[in-house]
N, C-alpha and C positions, 0 to 999 in steps of 0.2 A: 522419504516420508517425514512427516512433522506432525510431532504429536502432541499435546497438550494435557496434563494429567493434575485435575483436583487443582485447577488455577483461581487462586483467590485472589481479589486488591480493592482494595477500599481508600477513599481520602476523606480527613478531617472540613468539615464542614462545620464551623467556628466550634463550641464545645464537644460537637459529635462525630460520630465515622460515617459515611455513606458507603455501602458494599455497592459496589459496582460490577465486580463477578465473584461468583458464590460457587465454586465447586465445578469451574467447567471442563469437559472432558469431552476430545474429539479426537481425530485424526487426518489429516491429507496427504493421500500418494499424489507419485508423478505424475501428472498430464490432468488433474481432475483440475475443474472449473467449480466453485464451491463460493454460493451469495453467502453473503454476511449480512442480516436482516434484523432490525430494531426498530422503537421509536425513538427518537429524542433525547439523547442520555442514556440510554440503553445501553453502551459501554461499547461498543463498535468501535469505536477509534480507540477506547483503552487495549481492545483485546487484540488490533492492529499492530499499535507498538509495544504489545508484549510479546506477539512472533516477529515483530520485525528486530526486538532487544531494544527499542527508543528507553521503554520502561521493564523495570522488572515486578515479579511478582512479589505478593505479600506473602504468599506460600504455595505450593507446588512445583511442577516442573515443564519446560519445552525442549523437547526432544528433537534435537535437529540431524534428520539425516539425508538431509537435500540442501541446496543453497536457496537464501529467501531475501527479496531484496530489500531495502528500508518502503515504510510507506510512502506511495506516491501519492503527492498531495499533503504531505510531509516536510514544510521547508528549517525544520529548527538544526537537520545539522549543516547547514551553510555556516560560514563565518563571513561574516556580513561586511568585514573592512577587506575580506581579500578579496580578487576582482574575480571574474567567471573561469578563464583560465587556472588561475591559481585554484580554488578550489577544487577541478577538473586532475590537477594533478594531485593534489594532497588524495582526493579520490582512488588513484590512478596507483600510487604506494601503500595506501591499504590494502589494498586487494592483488597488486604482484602483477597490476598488467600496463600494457606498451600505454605510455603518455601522449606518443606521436598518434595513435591508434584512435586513443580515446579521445581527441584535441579535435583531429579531423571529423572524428564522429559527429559531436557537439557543436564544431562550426557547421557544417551540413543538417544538422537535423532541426537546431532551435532557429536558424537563420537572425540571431540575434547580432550580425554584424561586430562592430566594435565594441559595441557593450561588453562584449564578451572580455573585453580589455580595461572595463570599470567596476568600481564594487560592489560586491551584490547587494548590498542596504541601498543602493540606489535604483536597484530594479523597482517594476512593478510587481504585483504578485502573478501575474500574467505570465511576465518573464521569468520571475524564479520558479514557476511551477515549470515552462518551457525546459529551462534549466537541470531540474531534477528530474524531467522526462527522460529529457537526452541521456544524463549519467546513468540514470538504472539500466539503460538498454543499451548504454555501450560496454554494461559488467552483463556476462552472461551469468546469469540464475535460472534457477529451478522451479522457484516459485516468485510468483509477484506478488505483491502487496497493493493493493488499490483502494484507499482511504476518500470516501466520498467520490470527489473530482478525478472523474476520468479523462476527457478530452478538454482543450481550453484550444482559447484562437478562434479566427475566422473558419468557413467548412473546408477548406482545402488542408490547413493544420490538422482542421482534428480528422482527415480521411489519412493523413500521415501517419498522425498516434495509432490510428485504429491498424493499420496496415500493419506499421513496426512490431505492434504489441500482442493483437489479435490473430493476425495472417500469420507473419513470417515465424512468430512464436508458439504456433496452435497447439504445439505438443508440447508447453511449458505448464504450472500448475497456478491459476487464479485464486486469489482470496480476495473477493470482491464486497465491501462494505459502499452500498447505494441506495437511495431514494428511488430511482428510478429502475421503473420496477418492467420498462421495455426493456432498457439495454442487461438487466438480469434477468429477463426472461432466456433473450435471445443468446446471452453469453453462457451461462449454466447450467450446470446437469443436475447439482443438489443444492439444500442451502439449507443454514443453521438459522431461530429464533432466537433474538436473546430477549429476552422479559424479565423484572425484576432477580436482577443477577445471576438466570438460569438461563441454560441454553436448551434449546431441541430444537433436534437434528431432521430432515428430512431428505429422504433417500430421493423423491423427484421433486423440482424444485418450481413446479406449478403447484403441489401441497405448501410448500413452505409462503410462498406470493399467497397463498388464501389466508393461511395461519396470520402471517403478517398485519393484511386486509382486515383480519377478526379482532387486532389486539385494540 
């Protein structure tokens, strides 16, 4: 599970603060598929990298008792002078698993050839998204993180992402923040509004797509 309890964070906006989440409080077991649903600044990517740890809170807590992966769609922990490999292993010693494992993985799945063997400030963003595809799914979690951008590439790429992430991982837990309100129809069971730094929750996630639709 992963739970979020009275999560405030706000940032200075020249002399003032802007609350961006205001007291939110939720929960996700294992295997739930749960949309993350906003407008525009609505704080969706704040409230991503604060379960995925990119950021932390201004007050409150996250209760981690499953594994969760960084946002995907997420390129800021790259180090951008090491090449795709390299950071594939720096990767690979965080987390205590086979570098041979996760090397082969990333060659086969981004099909980013040699690049793989250049730095990733030279990628596109194409590629580095490619990139941090591959690594989240070659670390097995418990829950994913999916920040905006879900598939990228030509339709054959993105039937791979879908396969990897959706099929072979069915029984893993989604925390999906998206505009696109087919592929959150079609992926989730419930989903949360955030509006003016509140959340509400919605237990079917055809109520929360109208909520959404009303704001």
């Amino acid at each position: 599970m992963i739970e979020c309890r009275n999560l405030s964070k706000s940032y200075r906006v020249g002399h003032a603060r802007r609350t961006v989440l205001n007291g939110i409080n939720f929960s996700i077991h294992p295997g739930e598929r749960v949309a993350l649903l906003g407008r525009n600044g609505a704080g969706k990517s704040t409230l991503i990298k604060q379960i995925g740890g990119v950021e932390l809170p201004d007050s409150g807590q996250i209760i981690r008792k499953m594994t969760n992966s960084w946002p995907l769609g997420f390129n800021g922990g790259f180090q951008g002078s090491l090449t795709g490999y390299d950071n594939a292993r720096f990767i690979s010693r965080i987390y205590g698993s086979s570098y041979r494992e996760i090397k082969d993985f990333v060659e086969d799945f981004t099909e980013l050839g040699q690049a793989l063997s250049m730095p990733v400030k030279t990628y596109s963003s194409g590629m580095r998204f490619r990139l941090a595809f591959a690594l989240s799914l070659a670390i097995e979690f418990d829950c994913y993180l999916i920040d905006e951008v879900i598939l990228v590439g030509d339709q054959a790429f993105q039937q791979k992402c879908a396969d990897e992430l959706f099929t072979k991982r069915s029984d893993r837990a989604l925390i999906v923040a998206s505009h696109d309100m087919t592929t959150i129809g079609n992926l989730c069971e419930r989903g949360f509004v955030l509006h003016n730094g509140r959340l509400t929750a919605y237990s079917d996630i055809k109520d929360a797509i109208e909520a959404y639709h009303n704001l």
